[in-house]
C-alpha positions as CSV (number, residue, x, y, z in Angstrom):
1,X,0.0,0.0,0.0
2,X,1.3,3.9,-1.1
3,X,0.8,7.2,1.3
4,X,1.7,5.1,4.7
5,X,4.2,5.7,7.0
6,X,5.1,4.5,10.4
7,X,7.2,7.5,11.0
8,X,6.0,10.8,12.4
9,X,4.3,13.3,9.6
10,X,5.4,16.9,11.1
11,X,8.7,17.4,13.2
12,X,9.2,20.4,15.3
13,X,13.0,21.6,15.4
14,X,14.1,23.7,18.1
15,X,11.2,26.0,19.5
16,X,11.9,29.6,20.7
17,X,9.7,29.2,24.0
18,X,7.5,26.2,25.7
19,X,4.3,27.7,25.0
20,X,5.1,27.0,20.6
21,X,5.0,23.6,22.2
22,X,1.7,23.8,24.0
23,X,-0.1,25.5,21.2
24,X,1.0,22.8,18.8
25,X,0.0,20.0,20.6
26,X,-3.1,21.6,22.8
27,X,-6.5,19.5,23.0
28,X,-10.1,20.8,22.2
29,X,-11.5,23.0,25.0
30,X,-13.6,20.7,27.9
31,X,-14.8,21.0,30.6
32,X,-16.0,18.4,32.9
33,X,-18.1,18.6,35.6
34,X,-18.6,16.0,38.8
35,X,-21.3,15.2,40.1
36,X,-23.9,16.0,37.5
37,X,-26.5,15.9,40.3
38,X,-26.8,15.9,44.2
39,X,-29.0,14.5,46.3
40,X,-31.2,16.3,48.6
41,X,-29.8,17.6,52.0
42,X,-30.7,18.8,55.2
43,X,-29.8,21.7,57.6
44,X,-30.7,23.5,60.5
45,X,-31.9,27.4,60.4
46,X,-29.3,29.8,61.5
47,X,-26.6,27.5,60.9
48,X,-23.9,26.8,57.8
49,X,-23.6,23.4,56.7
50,X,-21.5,21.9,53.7
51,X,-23.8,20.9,50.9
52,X,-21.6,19.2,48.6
53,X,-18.2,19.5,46.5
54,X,-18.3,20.1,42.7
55,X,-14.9,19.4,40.8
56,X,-14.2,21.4,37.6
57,X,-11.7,19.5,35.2
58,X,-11.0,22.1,32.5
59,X,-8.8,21.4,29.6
60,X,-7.6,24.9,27.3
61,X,-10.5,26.7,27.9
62,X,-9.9,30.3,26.4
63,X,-11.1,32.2,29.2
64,X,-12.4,32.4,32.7
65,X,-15.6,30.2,34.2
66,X,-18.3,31.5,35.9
67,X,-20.9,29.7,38.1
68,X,-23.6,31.3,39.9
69,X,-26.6,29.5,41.7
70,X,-29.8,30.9,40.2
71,X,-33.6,30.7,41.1
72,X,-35.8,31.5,43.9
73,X,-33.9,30.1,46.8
74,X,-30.3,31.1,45.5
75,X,-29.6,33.2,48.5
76,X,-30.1,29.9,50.6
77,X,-26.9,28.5,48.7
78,X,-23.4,29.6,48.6
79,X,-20.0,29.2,46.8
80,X,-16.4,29.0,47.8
81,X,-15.3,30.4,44.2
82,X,-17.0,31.8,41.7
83,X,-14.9,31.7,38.4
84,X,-12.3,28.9,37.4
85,X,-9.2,30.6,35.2
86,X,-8.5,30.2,31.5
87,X,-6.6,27.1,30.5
88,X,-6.1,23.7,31.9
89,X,-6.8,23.2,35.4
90,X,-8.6,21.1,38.2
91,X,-10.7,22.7,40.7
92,X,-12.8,21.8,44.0
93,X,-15.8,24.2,44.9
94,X,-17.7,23.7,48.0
95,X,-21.4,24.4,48.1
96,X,-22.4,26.0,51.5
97,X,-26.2,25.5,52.4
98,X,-27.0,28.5,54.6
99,X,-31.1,28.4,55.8
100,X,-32.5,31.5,57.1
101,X,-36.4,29.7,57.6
102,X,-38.0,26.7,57.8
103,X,-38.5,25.0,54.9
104,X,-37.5,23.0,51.3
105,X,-35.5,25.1,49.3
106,X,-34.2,24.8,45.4
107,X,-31.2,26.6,43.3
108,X,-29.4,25.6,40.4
109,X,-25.9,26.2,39.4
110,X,-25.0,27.3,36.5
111,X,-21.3,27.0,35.2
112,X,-20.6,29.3,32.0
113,X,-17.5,30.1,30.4
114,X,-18.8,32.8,27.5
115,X,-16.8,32.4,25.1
116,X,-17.6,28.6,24.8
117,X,-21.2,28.3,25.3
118,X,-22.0,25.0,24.0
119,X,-19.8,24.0,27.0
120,X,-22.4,25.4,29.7
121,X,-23.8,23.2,32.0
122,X,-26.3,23.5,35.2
123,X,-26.6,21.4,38.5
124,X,-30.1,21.4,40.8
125,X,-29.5,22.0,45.2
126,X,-32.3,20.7,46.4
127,X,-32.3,21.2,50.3
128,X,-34.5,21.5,53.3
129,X,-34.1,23.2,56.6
130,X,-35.9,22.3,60.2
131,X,-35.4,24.9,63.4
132,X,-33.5,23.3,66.3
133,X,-35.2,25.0,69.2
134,X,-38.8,24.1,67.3
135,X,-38.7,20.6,65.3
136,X,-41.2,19.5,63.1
137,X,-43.8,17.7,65.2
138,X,-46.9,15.4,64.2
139,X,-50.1,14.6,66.4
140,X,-53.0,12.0,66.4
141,X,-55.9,12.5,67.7
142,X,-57.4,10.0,69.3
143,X,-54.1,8.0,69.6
144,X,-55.8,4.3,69.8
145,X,-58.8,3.9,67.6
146,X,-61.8,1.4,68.3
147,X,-62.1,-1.7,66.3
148,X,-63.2,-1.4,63.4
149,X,-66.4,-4.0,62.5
150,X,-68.5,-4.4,59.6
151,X,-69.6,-7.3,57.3
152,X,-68.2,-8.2,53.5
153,X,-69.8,-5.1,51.3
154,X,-70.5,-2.8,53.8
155,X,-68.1,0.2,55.1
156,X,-67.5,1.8,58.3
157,X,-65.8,4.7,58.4
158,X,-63.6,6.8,61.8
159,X,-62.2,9.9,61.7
160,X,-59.3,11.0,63.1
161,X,-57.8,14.4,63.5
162,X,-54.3,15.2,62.2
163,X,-51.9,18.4,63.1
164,X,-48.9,19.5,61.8
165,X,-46.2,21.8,62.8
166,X,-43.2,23.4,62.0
167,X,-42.5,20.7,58.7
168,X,-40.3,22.3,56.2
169,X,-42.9,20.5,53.3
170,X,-45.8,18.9,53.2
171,X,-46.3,15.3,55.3
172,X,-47.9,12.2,53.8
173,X,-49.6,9.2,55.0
174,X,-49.9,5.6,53.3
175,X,-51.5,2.4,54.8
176,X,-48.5,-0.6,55.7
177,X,-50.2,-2.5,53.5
178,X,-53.1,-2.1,50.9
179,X,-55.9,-4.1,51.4
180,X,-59.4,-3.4,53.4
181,X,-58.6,-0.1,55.2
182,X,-58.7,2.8,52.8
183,X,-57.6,6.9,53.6
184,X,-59.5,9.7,52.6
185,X,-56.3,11.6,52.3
186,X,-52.7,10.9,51.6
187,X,-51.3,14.3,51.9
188,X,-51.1,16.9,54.6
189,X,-50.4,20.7,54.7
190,X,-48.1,22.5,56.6
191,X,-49.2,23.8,60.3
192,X,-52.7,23.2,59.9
193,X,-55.4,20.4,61.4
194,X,-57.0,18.1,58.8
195,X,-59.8,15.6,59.8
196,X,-58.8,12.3,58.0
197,X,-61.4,9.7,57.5
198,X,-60.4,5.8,57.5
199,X,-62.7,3.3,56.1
200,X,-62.8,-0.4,56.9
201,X,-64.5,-2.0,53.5
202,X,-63.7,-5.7,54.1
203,X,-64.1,-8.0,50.9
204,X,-63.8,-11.4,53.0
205,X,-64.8,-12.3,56.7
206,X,-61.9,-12.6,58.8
207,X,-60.1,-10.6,61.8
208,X,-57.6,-7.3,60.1
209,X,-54.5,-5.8,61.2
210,X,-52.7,-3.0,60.1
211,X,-50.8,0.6,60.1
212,X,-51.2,4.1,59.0
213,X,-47.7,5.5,58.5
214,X,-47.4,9.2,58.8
215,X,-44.0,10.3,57.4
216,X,-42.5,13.2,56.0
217,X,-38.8,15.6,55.9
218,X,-37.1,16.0,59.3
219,X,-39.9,13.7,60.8
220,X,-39.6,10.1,62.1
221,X,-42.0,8.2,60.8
222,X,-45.1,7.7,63.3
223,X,-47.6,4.7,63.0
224,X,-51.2,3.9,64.4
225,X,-52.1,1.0,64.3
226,X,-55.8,-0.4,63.1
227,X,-57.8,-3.2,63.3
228,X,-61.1,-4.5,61.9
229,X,-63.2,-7.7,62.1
230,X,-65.5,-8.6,59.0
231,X,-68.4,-10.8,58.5
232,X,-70.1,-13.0,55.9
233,X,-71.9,-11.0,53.6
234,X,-76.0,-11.7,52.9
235,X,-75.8,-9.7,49.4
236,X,-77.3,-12.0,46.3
237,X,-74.3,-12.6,43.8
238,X,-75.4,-9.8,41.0
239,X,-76.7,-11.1,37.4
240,X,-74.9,-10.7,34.5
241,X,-76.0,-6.8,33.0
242,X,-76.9,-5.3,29.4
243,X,-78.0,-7.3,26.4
244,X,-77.8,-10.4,24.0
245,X,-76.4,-11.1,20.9
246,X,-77.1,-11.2,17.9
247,X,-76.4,-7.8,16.6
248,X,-79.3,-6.9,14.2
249,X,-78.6,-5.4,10.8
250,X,-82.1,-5.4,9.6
251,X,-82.9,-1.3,9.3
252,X,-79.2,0.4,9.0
253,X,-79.6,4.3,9.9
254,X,-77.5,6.7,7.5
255,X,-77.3,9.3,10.5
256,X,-76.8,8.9,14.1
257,X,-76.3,11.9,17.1
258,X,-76.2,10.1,20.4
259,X,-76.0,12.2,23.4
260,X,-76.8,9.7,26.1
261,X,-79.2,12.4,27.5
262,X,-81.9,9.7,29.0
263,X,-79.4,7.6,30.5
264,X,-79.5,6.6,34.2
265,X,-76.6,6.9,36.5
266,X,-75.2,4.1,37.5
267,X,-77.2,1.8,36.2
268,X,-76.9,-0.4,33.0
269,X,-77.1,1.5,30.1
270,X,-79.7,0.7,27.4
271,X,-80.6,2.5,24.4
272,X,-82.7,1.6,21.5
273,X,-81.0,-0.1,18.8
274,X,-77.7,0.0,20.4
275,X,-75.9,-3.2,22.5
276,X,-74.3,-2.8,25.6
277,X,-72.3,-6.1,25.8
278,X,-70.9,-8.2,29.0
279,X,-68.8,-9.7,26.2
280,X,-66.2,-11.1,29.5
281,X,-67.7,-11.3,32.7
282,X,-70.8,-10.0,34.1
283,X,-70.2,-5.9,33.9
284,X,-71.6,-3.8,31.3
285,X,-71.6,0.2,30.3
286,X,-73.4,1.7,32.4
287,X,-75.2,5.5,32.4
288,X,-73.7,8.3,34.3
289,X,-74.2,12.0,35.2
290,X,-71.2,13.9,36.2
291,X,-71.3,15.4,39.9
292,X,-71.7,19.5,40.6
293,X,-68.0,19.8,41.6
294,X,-67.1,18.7,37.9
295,X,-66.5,20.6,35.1
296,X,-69.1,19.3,33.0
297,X,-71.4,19.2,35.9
298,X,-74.8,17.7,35.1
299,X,-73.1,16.1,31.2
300,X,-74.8,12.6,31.0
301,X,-72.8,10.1,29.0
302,X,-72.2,6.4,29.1
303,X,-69.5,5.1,31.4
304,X,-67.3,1.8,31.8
305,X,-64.8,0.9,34.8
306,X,-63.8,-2.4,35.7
307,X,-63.2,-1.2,39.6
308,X,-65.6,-2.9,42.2
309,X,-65.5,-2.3,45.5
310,X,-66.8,-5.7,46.5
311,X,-64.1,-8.1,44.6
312,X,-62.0,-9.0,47.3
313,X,-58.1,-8.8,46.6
314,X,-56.5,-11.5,44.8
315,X,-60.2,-12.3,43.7
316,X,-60.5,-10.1,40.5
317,X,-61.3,-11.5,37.3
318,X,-60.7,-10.4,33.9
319,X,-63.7,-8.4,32.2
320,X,-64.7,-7.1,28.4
321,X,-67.6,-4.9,27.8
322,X,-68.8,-3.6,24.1
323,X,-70.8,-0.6,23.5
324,X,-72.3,-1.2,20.3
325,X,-73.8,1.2,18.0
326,X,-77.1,0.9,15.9
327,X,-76.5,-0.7,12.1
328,X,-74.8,2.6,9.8
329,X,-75.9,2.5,6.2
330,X,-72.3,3.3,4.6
331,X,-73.4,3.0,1.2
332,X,-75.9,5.7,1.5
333,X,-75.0,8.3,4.2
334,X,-73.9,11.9,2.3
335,X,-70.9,12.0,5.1
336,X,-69.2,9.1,6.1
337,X,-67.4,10.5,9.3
338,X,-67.8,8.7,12.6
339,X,-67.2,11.4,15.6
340,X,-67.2,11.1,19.6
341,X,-65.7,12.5,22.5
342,X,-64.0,10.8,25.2
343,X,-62.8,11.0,28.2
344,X,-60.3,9.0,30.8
345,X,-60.2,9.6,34.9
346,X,-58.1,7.6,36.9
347,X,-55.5,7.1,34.3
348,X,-52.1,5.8,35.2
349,X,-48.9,5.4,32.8
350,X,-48.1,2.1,31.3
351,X,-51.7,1.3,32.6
352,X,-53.2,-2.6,31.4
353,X,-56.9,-1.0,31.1
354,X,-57.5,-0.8,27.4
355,X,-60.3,1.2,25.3
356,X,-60.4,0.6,21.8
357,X,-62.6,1.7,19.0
358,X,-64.1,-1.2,16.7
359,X,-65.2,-1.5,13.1
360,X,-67.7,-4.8,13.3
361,X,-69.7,-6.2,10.4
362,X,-72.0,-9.7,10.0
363,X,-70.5,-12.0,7.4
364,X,-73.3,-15.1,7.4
365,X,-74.3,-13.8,10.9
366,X,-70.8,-14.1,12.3
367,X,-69.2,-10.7,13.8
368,X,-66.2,-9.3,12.1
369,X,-64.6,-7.3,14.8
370,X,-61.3,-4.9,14.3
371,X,-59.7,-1.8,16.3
372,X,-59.7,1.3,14.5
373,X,-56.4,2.4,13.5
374,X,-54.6,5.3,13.1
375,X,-55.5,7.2,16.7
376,X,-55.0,6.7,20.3
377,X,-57.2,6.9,22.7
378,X,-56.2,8.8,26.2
379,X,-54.4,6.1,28.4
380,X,-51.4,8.1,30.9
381,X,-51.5,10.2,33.7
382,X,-51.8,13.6,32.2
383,X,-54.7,13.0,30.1
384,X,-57.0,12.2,33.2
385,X,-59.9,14.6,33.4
386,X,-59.4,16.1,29.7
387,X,-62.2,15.2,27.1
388,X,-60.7,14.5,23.8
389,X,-62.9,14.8,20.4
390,X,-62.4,12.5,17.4
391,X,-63.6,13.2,13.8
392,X,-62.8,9.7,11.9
393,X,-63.1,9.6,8.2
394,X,-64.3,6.9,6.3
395,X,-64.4,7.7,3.2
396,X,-62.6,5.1,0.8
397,X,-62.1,2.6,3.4
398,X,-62.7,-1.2,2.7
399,X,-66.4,-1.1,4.9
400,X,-69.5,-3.3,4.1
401,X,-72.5,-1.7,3.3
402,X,-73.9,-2.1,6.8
403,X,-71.7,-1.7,9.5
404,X,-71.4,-0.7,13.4
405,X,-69.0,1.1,15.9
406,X,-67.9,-0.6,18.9
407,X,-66.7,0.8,22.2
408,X,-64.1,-2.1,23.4
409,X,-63.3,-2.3,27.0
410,X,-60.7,-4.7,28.4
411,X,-59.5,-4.7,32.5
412,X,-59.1,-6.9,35.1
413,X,-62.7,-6.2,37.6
414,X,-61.5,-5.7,41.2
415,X,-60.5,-2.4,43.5
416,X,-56.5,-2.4,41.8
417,X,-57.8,-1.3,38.7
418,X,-60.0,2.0,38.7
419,X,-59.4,3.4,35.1
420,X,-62.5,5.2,34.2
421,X,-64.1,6.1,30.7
422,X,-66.7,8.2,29.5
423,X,-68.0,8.4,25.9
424,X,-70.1,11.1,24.4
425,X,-71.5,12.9,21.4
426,X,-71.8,9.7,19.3
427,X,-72.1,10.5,15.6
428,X,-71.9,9.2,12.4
429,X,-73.2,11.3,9.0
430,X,-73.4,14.6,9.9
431,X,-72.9,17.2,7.1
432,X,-73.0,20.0,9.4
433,X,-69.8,19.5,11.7
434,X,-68.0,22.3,13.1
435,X,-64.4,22.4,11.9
436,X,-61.2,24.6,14.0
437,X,-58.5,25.8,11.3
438,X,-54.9,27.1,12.7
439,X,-52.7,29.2,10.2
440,X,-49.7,26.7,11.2
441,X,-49.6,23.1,11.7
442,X,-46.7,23.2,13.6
443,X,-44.3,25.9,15.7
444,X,-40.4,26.7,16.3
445,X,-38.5,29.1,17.3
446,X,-35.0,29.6,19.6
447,X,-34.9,31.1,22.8
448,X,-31.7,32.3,24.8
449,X,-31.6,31.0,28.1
450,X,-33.3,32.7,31.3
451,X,-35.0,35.3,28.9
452,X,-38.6,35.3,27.8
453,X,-39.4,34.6,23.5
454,X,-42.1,34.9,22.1
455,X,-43.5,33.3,19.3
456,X,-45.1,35.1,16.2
457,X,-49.0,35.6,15.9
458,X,-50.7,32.2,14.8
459,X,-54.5,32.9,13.6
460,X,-57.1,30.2,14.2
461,X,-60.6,30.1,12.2
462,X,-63.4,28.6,13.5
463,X,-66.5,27.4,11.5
464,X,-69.9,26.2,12.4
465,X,-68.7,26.7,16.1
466,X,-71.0,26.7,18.9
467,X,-68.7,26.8,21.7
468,X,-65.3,29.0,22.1
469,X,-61.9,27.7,21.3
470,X,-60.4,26.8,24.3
471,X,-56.7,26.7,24.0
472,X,-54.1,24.8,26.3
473,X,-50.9,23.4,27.1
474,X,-49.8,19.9,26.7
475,X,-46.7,17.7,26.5
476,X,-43.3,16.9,28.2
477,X,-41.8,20.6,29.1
478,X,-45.6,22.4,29.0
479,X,-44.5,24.2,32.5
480,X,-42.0,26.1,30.6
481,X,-44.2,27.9,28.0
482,X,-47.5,30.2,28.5
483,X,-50.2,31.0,26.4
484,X,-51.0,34.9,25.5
485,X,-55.4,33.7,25.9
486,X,-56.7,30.5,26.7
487,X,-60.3,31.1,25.0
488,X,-61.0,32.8,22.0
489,X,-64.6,33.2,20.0
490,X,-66.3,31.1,17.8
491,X,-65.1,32.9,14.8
492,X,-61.7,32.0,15.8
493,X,-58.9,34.8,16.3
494,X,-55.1,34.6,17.2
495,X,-52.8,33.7,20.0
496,X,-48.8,33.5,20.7
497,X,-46.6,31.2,22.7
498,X,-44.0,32.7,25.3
499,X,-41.3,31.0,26.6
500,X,-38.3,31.2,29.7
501,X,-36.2,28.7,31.3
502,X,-32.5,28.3,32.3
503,X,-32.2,25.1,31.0
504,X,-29.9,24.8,27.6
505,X,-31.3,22.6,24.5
506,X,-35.0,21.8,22.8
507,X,-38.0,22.0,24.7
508,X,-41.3,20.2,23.2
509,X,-44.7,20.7,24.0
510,X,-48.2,21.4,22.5
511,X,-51.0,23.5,22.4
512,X,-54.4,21.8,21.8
513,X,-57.6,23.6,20.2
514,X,-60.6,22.2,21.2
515,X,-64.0,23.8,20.9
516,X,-67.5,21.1,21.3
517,X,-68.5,19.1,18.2
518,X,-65.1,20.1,16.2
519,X,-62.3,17.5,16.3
520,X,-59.6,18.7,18.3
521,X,-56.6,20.3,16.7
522,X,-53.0,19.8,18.2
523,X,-49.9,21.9,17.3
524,X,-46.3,21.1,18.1
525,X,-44.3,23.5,19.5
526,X,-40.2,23.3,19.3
527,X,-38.0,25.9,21.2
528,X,-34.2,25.4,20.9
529,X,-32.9,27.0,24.1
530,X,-29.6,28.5,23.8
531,X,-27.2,30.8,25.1
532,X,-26.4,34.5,23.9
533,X,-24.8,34.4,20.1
534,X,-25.5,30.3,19.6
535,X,-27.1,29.7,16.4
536,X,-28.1,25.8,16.3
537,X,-31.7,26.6,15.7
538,X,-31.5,27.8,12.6
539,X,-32.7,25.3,9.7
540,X,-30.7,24.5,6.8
541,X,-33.6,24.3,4.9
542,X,-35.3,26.4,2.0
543,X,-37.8,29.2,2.9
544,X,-39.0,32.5,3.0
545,X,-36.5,34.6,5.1
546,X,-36.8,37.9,6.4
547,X,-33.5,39.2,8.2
548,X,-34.6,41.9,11.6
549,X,-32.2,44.1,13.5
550,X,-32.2,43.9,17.6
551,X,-34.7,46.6,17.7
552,X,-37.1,44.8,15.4
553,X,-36.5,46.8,12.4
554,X,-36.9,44.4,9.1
555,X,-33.2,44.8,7.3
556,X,-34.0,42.5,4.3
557,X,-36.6,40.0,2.7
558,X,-35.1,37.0,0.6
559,X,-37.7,34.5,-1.2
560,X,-36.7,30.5,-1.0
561,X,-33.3,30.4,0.0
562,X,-30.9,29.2,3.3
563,X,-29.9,31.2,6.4
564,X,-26.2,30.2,5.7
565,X,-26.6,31.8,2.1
566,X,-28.4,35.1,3.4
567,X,-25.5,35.2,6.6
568,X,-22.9,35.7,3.9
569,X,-24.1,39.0,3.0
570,X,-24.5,40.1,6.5
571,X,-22.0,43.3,8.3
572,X,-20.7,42.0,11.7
573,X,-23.7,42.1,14.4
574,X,-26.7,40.6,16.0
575,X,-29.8,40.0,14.0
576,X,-33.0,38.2,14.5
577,X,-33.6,35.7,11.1
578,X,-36.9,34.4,10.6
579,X,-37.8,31.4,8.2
580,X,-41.0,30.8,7.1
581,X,-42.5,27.8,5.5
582,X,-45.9,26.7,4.3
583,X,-46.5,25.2,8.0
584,X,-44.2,26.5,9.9
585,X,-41.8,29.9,11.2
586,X,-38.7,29.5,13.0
587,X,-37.2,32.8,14.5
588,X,-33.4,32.7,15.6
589,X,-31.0,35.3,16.7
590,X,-27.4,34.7,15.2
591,X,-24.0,36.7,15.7
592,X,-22.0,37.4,12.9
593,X,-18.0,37.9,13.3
């Protein structure tokens, strides 16, 4: 092989001084930071206490350092040092947590070297603080309570009264173990009294022992301990509820508008022509009308859970229930969209409780019976209590000329699982639905770190309307971006997105349009947090550009063409570059050398 060489490929003869050497061999700038995170401490008020030790390794930086603790308990914190020195050296800083009140306090640190701001980096103190000379204290009132006694299916219920004083954060309470005792509350404020009821709700006859822990920062944990004694229950084992098969195709309806308004609550639903199906099990739908605290107090709509108070624990049983619509004539409705709303309470991340949309047909009387593709319905944490709206096309799908909707429910029936659903506004062949429009489909801009950006104007139509838009927040980092309205008329309007946070790189969230009987609309939102001067926002992409000064005069307007091509023609300076495409505007702020 040509062009190798186990010899060197550069010598260096006789340097003048050391540092020729230095420069000619240096490494890339670094800079290293241990730990990356701390756990939380504790202190006393009035008194300094070491919180931890952060070591700096920095390797040819080109200038100085800096750290400073930020955010709303910074003065609680305190450094030995803050800057580190140009070049390559290691350095120790001690954190000093310094209380001045009771209570959990939070900082971060932010270490920045300017002139290499890709390098920055940031480090949370969590700490909490207790006062010597008046501890955090906890007390039960009455200390001992009476045995508990009722028989399987019934509940008996004692309250005791709880206060708190001088915690640093809230205290919480959990049973030892789960099983027949339950807690009205598992959280309790700070210096106040709360009246806590516990229920005894036996599911077999026996004798029952257990503990409520009460625990919480700076506390030791206290326990009182309960008992209960059950007996056999006299309550008839319940029938199986709803309906029968078959399905009946006989008289297929081209339009449908279910609103579940004669329902009763709590009780099996039945409504003409549809099926409400034990398909598993003995539980069906059943009606429902939300209670006066909700927010759609007084809504009735048809509900499914597979929790039941009187399956005792390691008795549940696995359940299905199907809520089936009337027969829809496909082949001669003038709409073929399928709508509902629905909503999830109780919901829990990575949750077994599954609700599933069906497409069923009758093929020699036997049921074809699919999940709907192409859509999720809500099923984690954060979409509990938020009604969701679906408009389904299906137009040019491969569906029989009589058909039905199914509302699949599969769970496990006990008191583990208490997943709840609600279903409403059932529709299929409306011509007269209400439609939301946004001017962009999606949203990005840059942000610099610590200061508030806003995003430009995004205009949202609304047709056949008969409720506001109501606009919110959604997705992982929703805490770090506001909304300039959350409501706007019928006829639609505009809003704009602000943003702030300290932490460096992309920040993703949401914002969801929803207004009654219109499908709701979700729009991306992607903010590239960065520090003074960095310009990794910017796409490399063809657009629309239009080129602003600091003070938000426009300097230039170039049609389909990059940021890199319209930076070449830019005087030394900061300027504000904003790239518009058919969906989308990106605004970043660049700094040209």
């Amino acid at each position: 092989m040509t062009g190798l060489s186990t010899s060197a490929s550069a010598v260096i003869v006789a340097p003048r001084k050391a540092e020729d050497i230095t420069s000619a061999v240096a490494s890339e700038p670094s800079l290293t930071v241990t730990p990356s995170k701390f756990e939380m401490a504790a202190g006393l008020v009035g008194k300094s206490s070491e919180f931890g030790t952060v070591h700096i390794s920095a390797v040819n930086m080109p200038a100085a350092t800096n750290l400073e603790i930020i955010g709303k308990n910074r003065d609680m914190f305190e450094l030995s040092a803050t800057s580190v020195p140009a070049g390559t050296n290691e350095t120790d800083i001690v954190i000093t947590y310094k209380p001045t009140a009771i209570g959990k306090h939070e900082g971060r640190l932010f270490i920045d070297c300017p002139e290499m701001p890709l390098l920055s980096q940031s480090i949370t103190l969590s700490a909490y603080a207790i006062d010597e000379q008046n501890p955090p204290t906890v007390t039960v009132s009455p200390e001992t309570l009476p045995m508990f006694e009722a028989k399987v299916g019934e509940r008996q219920e004692q309250t005791i009264s709880i206060t708190t004083a001088n915690l640093p954060d809230y205290a919480y309470m959990k049973l030892k173990e789960s099983g027949s005792f339950l807690l009205s509350t598992t959280m309790l404020m700070k210096d106040a009294t709360a009246n806590v009821k516990v229920t005894f709700a036996p599911k077999e006859a026996g004798e029952y022992e257990n503990e409520i822990e009460i625990y919480g920062l700076g506390l030791d944990t206290l326990r009182v301990k309960i008992n209960g004694k059950a007996g056999e229950s006299t309550e008839p084992e319940p029938e199986k509820e709803g309906d029968e098969l078959p399905l009946d195709a006989s008289s297929p309806m081209k339009l449908v508008n279910e609103h579940f308004d004669n329902v009763t609550k709590n009780k099996p639903l039945s409504i003409e022509g549809w099926k409400n199906l034990a398909i598993v099990g003995k539980r069906a739908w059943w009606g429902y009308e939300l209670p006066d605290e909700d927010e759609s107090a007084g809504e009735k709509v048809a509900k499914v859970t597979p929790y039941d108070s009187n399956v005792a624990e390691g008795k549940e049983t696995t359940c299905e229930m199907m809520l089936v619509t009337p027969p829809l004539d496909f082949k001669n409705s003038e709409s073929k969209m399928f709508t509902f709303r629905v909503r999830g309470d109780y919901l829990a991340d990575n949750q077994t409780d599954l609700l599933e949309l069906c497409y069923i047909d009758l093929a020699e009387g036997d049921m074809f019976v699919a999940p709907v593709e192409g859509f999720a319905m809500p099923n984690t944490e954060d979409q509990s209590g938020e009604w969701q709206e679906y408009h389904i096309d299906l137009t040019g799908q491969n569906i029989a000329d009589v058909f039905f909707m199914g509302f699949r429910f599969k769970s496990t029936r006990g008191r583990t699982n208490s997943a709840t659903y609600y279903i409403d506004d059932v529709s299929y062949g409306r011509t007269d639905l209400a439609v939301i429009r946004p001017s962009l489909t999606q949203l990005a801009f840059t942000a610099t770190a610590g200061k508030d950006a806003v995003s430009d104007e995004i205009t949202v139509t609304g047709n056949n309307l008969a409720e506001p838009i109501k606009l919110s927040l959604g997705g992982p980092n929703k805490s770090r971006f506001k909304l300039s309205t959350t409501q706007l008329p019928v006829t639609g309007g505009s809003f704009m997105v602000s943003f702030n946070s300290d932490e460096i790189g992309v920040h993703e969230a949401y914002v969801k349009l929803s207004s009654r009987g219109a499908a709701d609309i979700y729009v991306p939102i992607s903010v590239n947090n960065t520090v003074a001067g960095c310009i990794d926002g910017i796409s490399v992409e063809q657009c629309d550009i239009e080129v602003y000064d600091l003070n938000g005069r426009k300097i230039a307007k170039h049609k389909m063409t990059t940021a890199e091509k319209v930076k070449e023609n830019l005087p030394t300076g900061i300027y504000v570059i904003k790239q518009i495409s058919e969906n989308s505007i990106n605004v970043s702020k660049i700094k040209i050398k």
